[in-house]
SEDOBA-112057 format. One record per residue: residue in one letter; x, y, z of N, C-alpha, C, O in turn. Coordinates in steps of 0.2 Angstrom, whole numbers, padded with zeros to 4 digits, always signed. Example, Ala and Ser with C-alpha at 12.3 -4.5 7.8 and 13.67 -1.06 7.14 Angstrom:
// SEDOBA-112057
a+0066-0028+0039+0062-0022+0039+0066-0016+0039+0071-0017+0042 s+0064-0011+0035+0068-0005+0036+0064+0000+0039+0067+0006+0040 
***
This chain:
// SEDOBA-112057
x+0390+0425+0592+0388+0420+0587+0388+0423+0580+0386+0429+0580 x+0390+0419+0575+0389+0422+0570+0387+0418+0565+0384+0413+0567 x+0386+0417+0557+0383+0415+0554+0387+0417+0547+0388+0423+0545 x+0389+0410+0543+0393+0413+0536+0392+0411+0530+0394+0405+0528 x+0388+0416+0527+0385+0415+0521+0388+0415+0512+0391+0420+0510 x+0387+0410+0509+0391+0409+0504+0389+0413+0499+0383+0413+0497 x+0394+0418+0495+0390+0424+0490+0396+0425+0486+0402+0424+0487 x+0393+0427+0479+0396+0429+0473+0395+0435+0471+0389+0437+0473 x+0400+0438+0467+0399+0445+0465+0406+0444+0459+0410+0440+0458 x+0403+0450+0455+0406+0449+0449+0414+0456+0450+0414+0462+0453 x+0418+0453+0446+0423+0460+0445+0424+0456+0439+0425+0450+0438 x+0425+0464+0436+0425+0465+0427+0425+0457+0424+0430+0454+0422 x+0418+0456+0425+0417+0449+0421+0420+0443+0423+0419+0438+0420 x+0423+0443+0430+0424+0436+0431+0420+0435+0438+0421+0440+0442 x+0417+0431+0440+0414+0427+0446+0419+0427+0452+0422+0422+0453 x+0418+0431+0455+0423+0431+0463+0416+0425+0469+0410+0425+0470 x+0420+0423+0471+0416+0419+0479+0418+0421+0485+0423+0421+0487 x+0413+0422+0489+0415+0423+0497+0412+0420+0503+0409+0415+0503 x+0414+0423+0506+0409+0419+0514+0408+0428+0517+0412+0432+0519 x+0403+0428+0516+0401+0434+0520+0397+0433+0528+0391+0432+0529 x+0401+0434+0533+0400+0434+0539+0398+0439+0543+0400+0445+0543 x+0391+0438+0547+0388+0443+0549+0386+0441+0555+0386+0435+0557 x+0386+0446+0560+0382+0441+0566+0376+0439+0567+0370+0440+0564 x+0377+0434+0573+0370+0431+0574+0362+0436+0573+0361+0442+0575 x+0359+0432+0570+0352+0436+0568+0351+0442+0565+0348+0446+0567 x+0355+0443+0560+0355+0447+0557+0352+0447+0548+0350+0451+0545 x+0353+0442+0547+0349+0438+0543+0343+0442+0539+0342+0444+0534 x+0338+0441+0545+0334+0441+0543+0331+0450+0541+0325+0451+0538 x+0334+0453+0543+0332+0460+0541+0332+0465+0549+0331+0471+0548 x+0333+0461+0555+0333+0466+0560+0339+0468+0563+0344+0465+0561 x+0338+0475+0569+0341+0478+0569+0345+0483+0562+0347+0482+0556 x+0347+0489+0565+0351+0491+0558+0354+0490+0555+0355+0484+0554 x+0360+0494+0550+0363+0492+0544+0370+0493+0548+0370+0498+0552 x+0376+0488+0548+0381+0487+0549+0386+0490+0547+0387+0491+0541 x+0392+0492+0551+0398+0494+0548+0400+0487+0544+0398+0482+0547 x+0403+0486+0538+0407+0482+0534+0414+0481+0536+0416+0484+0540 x+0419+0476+0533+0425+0477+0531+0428+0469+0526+0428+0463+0527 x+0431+0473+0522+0432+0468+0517+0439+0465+0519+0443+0469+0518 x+0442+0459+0520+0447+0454+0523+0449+0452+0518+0445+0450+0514 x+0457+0451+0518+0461+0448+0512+0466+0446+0516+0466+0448+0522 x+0471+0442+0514+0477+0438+0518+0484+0438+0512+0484+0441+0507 x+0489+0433+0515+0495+0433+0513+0495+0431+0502+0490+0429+0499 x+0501+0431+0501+0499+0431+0495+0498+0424+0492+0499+0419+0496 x+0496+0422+0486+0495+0417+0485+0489+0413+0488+0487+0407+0486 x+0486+0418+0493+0479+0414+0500+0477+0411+0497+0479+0410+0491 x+0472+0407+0499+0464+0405+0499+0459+0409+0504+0462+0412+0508 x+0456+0409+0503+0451+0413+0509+0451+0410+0516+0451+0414+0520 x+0451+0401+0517+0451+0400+0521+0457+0399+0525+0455+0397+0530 x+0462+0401+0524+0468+0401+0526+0470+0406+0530+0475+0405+0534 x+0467+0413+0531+0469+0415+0537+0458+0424+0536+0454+0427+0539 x+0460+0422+0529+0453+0428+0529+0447+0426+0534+0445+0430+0538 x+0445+0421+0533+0438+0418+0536+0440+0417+0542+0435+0418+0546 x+0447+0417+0545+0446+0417+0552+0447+0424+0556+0447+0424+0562 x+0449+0429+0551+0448+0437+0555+0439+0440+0554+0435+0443+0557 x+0439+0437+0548+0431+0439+0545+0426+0439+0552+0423+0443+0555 x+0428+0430+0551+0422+0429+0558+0422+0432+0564+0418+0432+0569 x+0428+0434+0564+0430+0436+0573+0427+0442+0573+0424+0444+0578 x+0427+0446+0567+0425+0453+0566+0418+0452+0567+0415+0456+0571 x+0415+0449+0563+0408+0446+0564+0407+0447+0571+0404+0452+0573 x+0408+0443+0575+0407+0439+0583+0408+0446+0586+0410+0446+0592 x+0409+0454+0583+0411+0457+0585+0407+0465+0584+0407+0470+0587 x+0404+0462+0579+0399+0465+0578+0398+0469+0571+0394+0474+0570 x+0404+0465+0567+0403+0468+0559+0400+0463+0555+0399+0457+0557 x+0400+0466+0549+0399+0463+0543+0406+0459+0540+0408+0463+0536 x+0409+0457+0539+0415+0455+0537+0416+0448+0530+0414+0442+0531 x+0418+0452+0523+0419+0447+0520+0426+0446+0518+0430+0450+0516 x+0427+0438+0518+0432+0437+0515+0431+0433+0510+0425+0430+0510 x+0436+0433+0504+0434+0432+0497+0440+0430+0494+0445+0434+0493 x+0439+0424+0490+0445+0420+0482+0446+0426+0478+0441+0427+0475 x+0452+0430+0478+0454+0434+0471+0451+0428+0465+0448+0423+0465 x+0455+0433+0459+0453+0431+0454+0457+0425+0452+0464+0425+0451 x+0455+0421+0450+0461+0416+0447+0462+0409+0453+0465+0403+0451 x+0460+0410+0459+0462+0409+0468+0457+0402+0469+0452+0402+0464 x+0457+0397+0473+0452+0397+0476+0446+0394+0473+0447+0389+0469 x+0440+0397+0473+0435+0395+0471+0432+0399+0465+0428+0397+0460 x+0434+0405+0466+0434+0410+0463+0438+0408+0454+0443+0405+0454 x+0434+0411+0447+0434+0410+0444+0441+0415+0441+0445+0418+0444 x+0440+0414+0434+0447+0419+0431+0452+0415+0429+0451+0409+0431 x+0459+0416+0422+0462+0413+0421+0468+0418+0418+0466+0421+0414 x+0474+0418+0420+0476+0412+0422+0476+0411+0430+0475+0415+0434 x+0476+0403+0432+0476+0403+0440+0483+0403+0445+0488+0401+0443 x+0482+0407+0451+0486+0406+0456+0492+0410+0452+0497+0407+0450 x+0491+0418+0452+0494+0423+0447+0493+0428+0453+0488+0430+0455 x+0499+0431+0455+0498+0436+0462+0500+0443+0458+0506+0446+0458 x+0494+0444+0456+0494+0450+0452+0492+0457+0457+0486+0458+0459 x+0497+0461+0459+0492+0466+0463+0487+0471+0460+0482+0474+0464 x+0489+0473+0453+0484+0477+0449+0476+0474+0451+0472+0477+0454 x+0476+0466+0448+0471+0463+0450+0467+0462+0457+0462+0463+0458 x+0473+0460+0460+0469+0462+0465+0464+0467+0470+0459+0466+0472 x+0469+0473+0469+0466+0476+0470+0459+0480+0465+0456+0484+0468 x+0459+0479+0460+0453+0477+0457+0447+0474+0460+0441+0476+0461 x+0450+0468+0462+0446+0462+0465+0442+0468+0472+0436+0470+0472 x+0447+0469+0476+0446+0472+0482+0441+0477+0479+0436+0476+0483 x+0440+0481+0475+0435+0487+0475+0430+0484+0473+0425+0484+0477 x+0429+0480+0467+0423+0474+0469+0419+0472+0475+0413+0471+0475 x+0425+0471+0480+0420+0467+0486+0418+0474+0490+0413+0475+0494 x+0420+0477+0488+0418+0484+0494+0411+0485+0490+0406+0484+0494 x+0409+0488+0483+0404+0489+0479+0401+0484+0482+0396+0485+0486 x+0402+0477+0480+0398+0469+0483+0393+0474+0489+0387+0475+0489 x+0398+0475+0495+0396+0476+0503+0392+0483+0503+0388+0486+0507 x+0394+0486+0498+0391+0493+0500+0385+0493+0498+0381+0497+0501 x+0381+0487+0493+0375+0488+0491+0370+0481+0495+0364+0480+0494 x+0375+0478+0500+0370+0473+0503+0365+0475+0506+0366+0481+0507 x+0361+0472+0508+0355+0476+0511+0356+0477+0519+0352+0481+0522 x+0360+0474+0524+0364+0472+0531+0367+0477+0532+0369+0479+0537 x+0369+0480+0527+0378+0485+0527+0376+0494+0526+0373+0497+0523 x+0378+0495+0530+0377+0501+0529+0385+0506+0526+0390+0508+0530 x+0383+0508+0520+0389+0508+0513+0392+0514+0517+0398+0515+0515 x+0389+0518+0521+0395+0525+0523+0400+0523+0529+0404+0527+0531 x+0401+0516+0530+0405+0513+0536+0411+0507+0533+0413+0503+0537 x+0413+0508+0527+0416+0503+0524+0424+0502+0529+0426+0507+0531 x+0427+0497+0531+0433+0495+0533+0438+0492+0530+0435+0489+0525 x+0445+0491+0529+0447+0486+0525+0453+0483+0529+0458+0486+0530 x+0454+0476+0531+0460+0473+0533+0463+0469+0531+0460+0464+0528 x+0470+0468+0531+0475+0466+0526+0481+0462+0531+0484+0464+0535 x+0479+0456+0529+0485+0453+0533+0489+0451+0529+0488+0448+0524 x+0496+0453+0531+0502+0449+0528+0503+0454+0520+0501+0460+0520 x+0505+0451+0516+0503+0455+0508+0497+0457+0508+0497+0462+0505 x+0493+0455+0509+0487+0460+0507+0485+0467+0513+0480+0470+0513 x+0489+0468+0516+0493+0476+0518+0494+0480+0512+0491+0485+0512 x+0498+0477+0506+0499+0481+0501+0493+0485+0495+0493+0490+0492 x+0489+0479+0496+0483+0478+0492+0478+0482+0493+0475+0486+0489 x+0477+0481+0501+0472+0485+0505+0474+0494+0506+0470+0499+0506 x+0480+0492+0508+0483+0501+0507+0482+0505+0500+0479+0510+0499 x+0485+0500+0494+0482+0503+0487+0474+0505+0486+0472+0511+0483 x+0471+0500+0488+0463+0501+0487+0461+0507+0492+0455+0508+0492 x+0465+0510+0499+0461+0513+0502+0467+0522+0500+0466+0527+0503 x+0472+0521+0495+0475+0528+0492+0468+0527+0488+0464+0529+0492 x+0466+0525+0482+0462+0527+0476+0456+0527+0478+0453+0531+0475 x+0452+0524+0483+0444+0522+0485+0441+0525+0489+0437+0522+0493 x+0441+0533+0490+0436+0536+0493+0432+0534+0500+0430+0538+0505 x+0429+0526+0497+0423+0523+0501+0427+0520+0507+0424+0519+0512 x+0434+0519+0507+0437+0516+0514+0440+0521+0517+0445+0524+0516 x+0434+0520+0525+0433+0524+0530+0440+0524+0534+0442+0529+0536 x+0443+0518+0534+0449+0516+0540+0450+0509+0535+0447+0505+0532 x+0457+0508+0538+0462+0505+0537+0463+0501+0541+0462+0503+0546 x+0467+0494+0542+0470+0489+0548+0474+0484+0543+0472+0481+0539 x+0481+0483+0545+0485+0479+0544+0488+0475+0547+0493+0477+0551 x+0488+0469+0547+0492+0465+0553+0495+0462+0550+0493+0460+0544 x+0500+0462+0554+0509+0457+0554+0509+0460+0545+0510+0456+0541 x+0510+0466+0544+0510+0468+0536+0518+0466+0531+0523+0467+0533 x+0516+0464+0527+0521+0465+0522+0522+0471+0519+0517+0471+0515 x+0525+0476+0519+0523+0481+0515+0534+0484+0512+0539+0485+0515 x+0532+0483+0505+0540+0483+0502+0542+0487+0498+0536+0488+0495 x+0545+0490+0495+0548+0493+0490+0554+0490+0487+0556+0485+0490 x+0557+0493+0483+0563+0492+0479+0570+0487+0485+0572+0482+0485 x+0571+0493+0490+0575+0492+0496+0572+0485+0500+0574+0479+0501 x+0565+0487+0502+0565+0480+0505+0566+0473+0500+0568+0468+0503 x+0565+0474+0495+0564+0467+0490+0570+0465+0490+0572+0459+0490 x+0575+0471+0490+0584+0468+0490+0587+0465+0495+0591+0460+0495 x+0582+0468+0502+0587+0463+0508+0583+0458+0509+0586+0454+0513 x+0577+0457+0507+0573+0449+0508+0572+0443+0503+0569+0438+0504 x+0576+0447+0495+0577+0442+0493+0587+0440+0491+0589+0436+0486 x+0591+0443+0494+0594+0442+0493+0600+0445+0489+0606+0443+0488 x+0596+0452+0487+0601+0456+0485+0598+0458+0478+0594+0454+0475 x+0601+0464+0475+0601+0465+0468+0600+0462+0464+0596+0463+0460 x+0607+0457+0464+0607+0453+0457+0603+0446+0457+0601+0443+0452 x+0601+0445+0466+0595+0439+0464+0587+0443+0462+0582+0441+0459 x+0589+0449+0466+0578+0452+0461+0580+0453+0456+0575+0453+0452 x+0587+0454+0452+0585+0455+0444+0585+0448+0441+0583+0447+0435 x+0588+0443+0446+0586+0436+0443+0580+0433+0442+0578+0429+0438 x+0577+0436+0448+0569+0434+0447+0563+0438+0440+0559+0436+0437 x+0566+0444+0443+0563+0447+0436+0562+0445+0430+0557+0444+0426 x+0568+0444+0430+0570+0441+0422+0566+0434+0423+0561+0433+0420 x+0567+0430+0426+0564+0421+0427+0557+0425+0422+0556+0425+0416 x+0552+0429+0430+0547+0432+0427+0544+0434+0420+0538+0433+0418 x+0548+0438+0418+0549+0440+0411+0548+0435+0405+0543+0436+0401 x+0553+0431+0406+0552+0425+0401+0548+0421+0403+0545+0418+0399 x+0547+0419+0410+0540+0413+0409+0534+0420+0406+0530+0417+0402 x+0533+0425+0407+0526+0430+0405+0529+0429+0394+0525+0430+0389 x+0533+0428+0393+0535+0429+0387+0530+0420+0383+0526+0419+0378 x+0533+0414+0389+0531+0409+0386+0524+0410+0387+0521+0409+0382 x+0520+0412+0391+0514+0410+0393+0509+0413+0388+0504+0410+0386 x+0511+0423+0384+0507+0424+0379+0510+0419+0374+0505+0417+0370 x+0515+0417+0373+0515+0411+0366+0512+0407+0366+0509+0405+0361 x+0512+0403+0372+0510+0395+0373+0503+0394+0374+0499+0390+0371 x+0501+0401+0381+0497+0398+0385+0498+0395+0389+0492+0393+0392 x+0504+0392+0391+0505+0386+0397+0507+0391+0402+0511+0396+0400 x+0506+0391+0409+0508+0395+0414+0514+0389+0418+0512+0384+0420 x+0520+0391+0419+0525+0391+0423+0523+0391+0432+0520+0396+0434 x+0524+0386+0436+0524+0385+0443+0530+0382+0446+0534+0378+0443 x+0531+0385+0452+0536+0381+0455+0530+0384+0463+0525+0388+0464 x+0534+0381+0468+0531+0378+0473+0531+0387+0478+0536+0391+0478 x+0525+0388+0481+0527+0393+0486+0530+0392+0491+0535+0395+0493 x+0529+0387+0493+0534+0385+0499+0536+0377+0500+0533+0371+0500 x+0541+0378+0501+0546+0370+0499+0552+0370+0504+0555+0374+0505 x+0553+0364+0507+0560+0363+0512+0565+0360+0507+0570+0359+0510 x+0564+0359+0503+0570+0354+0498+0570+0355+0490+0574+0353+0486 x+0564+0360+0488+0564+0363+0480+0567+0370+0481+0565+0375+0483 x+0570+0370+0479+0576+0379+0480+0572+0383+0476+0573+0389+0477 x+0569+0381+0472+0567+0385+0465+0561+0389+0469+0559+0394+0467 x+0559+0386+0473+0551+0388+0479+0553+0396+0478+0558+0399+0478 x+0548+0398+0477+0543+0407+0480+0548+0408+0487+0552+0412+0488 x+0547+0401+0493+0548+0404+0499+0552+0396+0502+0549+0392+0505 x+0560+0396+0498+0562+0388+0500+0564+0387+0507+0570+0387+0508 x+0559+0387+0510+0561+0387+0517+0555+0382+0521+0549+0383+0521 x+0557+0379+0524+0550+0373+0530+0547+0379+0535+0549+0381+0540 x+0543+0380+0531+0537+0384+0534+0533+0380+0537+0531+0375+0533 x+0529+0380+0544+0527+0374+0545+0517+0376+0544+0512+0372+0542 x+0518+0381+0545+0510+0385+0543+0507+0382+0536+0502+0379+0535 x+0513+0384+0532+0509+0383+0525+0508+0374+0523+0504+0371+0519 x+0515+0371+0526+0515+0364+0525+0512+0357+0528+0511+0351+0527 x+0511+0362+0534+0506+0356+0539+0499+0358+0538+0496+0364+0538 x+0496+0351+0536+0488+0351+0535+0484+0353+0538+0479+0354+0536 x+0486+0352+0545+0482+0356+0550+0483+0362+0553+0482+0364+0559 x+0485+0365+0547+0486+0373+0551+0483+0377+0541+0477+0377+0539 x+0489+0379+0536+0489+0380+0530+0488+0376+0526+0485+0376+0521 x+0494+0370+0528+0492+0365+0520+0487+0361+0518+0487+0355+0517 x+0480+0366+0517+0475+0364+0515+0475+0360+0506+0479+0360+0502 x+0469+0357+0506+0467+0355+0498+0466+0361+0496+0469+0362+0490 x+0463+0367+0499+0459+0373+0492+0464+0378+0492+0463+0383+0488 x+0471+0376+0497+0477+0380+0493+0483+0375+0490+0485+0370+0493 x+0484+0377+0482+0488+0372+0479+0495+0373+0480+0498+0368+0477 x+0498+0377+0482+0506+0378+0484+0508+0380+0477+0511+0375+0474 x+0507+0384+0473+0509+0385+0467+0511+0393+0467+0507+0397+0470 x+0516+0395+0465+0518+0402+0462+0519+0402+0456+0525+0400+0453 x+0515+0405+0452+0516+0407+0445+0523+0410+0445+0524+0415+0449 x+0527+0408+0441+0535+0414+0440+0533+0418+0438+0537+0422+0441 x+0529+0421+0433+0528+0426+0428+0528+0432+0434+0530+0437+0433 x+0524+0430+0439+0523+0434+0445+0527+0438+0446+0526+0444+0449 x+0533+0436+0444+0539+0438+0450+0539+0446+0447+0539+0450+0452 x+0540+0448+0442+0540+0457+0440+0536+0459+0444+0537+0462+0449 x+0529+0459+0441+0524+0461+0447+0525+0464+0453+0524+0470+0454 x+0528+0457+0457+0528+0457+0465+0536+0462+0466+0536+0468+0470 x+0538+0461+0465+0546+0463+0465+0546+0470+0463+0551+0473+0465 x+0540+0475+0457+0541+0480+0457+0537+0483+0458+0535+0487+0454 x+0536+0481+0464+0528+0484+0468+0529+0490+0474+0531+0488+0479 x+0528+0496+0474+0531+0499+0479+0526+0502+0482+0524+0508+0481 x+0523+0497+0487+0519+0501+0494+0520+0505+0498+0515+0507+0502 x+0526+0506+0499+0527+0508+0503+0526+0518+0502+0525+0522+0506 x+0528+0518+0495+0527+0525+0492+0518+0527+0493+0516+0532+0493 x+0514+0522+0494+0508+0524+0494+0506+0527+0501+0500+0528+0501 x+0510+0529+0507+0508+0530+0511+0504+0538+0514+0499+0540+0517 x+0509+0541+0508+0507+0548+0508+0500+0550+0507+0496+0554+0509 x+0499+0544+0502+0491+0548+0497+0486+0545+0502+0480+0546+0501 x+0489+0542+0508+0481+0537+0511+0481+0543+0519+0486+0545+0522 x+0478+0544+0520+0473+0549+0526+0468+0549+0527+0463+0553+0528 x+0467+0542+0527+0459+0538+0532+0464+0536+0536+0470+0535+0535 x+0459+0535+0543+0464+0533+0551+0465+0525+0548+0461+0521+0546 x+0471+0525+0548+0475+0517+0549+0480+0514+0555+0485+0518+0558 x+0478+0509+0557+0480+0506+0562+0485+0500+0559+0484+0497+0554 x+0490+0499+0564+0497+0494+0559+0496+0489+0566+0494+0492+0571 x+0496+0482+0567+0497+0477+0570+0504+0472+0570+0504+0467+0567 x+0510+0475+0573+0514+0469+0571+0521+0467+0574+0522+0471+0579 x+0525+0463+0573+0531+0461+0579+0538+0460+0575+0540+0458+0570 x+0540+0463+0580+0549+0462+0577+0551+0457+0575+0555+0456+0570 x+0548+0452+0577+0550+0446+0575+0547+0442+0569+0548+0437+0567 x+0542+0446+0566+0536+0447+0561+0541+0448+0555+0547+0450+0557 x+0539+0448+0548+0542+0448+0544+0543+0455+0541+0538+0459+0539 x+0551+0459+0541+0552+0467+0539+0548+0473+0540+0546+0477+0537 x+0549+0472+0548+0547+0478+0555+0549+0483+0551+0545+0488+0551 x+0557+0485+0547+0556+0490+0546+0553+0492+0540+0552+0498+0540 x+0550+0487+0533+0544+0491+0530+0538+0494+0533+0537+0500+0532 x+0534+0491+0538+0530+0493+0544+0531+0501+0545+0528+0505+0544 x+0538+0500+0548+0537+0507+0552+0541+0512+0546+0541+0518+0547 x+0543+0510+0541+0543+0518+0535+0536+0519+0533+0533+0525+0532 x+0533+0514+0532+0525+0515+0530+0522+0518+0534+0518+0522+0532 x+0522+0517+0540+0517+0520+0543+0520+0529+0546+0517+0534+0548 x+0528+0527+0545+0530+0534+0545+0527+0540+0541+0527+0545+0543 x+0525+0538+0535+0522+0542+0529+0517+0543+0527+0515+0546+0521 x+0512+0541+0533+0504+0539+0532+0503+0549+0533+0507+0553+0536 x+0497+0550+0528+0493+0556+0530+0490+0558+0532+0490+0564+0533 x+0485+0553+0535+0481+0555+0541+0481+0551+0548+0486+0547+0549 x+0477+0551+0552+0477+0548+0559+0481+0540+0557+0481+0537+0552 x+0485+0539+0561+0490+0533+0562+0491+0531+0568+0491+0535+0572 x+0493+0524+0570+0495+0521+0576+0498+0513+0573+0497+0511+0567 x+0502+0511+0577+0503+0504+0579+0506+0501+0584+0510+0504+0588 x+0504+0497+0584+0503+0491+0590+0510+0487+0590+0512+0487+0584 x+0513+0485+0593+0519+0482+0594+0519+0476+0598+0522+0476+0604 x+0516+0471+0596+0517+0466+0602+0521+0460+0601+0527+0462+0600 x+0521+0453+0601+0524+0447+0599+0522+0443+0598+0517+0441+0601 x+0527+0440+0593+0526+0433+0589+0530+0433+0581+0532+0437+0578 x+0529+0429+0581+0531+0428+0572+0528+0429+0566+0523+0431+0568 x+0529+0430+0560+0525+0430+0554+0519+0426+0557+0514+0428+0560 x+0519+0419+0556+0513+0414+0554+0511+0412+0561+0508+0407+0562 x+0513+0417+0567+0507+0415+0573+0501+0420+0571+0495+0419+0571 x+0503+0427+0569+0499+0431+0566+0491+0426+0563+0486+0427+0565 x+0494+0422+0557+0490+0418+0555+0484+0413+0560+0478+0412+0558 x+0486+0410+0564+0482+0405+0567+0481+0403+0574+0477+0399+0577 x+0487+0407+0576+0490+0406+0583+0486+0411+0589+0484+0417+0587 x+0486+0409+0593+0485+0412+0599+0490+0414+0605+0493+0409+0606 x+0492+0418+0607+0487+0427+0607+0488+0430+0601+0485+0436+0602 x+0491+0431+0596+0494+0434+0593+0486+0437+0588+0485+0443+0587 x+0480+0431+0585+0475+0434+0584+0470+0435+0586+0465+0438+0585 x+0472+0433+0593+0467+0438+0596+0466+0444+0598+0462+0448+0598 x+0472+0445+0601+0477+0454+0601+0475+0456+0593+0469+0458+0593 x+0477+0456+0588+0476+0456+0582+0469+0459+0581+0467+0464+0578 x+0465+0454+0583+0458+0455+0578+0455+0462+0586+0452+0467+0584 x+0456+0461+0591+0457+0465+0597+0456+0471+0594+0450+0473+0594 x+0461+0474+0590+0465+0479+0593+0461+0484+0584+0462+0490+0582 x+0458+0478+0580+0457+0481+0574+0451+0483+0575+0449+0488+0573 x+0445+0476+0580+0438+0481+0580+0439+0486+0585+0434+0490+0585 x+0442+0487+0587+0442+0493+0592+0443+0500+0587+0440+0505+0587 x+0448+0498+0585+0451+0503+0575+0444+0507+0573+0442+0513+0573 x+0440+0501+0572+0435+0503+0568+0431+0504+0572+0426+0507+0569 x+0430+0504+0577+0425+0505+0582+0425+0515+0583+0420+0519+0582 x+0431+0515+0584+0433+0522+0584+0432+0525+0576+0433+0531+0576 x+0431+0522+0571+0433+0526+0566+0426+0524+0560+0425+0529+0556 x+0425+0522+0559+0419+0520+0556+0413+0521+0561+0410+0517+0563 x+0412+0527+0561+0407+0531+0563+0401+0533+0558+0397+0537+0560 
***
């Protein structure tokens, strides 16, 4: 059993929100201080779309686990909104760990971090620069560089299409102020982040909730597109564990990154697709499986 308590903390002056999940009776001040692990998901997330439900499991499991609205996301404060900044985020990220290292339940020498989907890239950035994260865990990761951006979006000349789009919407938005959307995911708007009948994000009983608005900032697109995680592999040498399926989205960003890692490394290989990773069974439950056990060995 566990229990998920609604909390704020601040990054550089803006109001982040979370659901901080702990296990049963721990509340009140017994038993010792817990290992932690701070939970983030695909990009564009909401918390409750796939974070709160690794958080809790990790909970039921015997950690501290939060997940949490970036800036701009969600419930969580900032402007402008629904902007997949990863500078920011991971910003955000070092925030919730500082949040967790100082709760009074947490025991700050035991920090974790897991990243599902895009926030693979996030969480590996935060745990190259962050000292405080002990181990690492990635499921169903997106993890890309220059090369993968080329063969998933299409090629060359469509990432410098996007760039550009990006460019000029980031050029109107310092003039205006008005921020540029078009749809993350869409089966009939082409202009979509991802124009394809995704059924995860579009069906209401799975992702297409009210507290995710389906919106992709264009201006994003440089950001994202000239993000290269994959080169972070080297600098990280906390044990990391990788989660993920060929039929999962760019197996082979996966196995370059994990080929590059600096210290202790492993990955799991099992099936399913991108977005059973998300919600489906067995796919999280192998998943959230194989990640306390990560931490169980490595956050000592």
């Amino acid at each position: 059993m566990t229990r998920k308590n609604r909390v704020t903390f601040d990054s550089e002056g803006v109001t982040l929100t979370g659901n901080l999940f702990l296990p049963e009776g721990t509340e009140g001040g017994d038993g010792g201080p817990l290992p932690a692990v701070v939970v983030a998901g695909t990009w564009t997330s909401v918390k409750e779309l796939m974070a709160d439900r690794y958080a809790e499991r990790l909970a039921g499991r015997g950690y501290a686990a939060l997940s949490f609205d970036f800036t701009g996301f969600g419930e969580s404060g900032g402007e402008p909104r629904d902007v997949e900044n990863p500078a920011r985020k991971v910003r955000d990220i070092r925030h919730a760990l500082t949040f967790l290292a100082g709760h009074p339940r947490v025991d700050g020498g035991r920090l974790g971090a897991l990243g599902i989907c895009a926030a693979a890239m996030y969480m590996a950035d935060t745990t190259a620069q962050d000292p405080r994260v002990g181990a690492l865990a990635l499921v169903a990761p997106w993890l890309h560089d220059a090369a993968v951006c080329e063969a998933a979006y299409g090629g060359a000349e469509a990432v410098a299409e996007k760039i550009k789009a990006g460019q000029e919407a980031r050029v109107r938005h310092d003039d205006t102020g008005e921020t540029e959307y078009v749809p993350v995911v869409s089966a009939t708007d082409e202009r979509a982040a991802m124009p394809y009948d995704i059924d995860f994000y579009l069906n209401p009983g799975r992702g297409g909730i009210p507290a995710w608005p389906n919106r992709f900032a264009v201006m994003a697109w440089q950001d994202w597109l000239t993000y290269d995680s994959i080169a972070l592999a080297p600098r990280i040498d906390r044990p990391t564990l990788l989660v993920h399926s060929e039929d999962a989205a760019i197996p082979e960003g996966a196995r370059r990154f994990h080929a590059g890692l600096a210290g202790p490394r492993d990955i799991l290989w099992t099936e399913g697709t991108q977005f059973d990773f998300y919600d489906r069974e067995p796919q999280v439950t192998i998943a959230v499986d194989a990640v306390a056990a990560h931490f169980g060995r490595t956050l000592r």
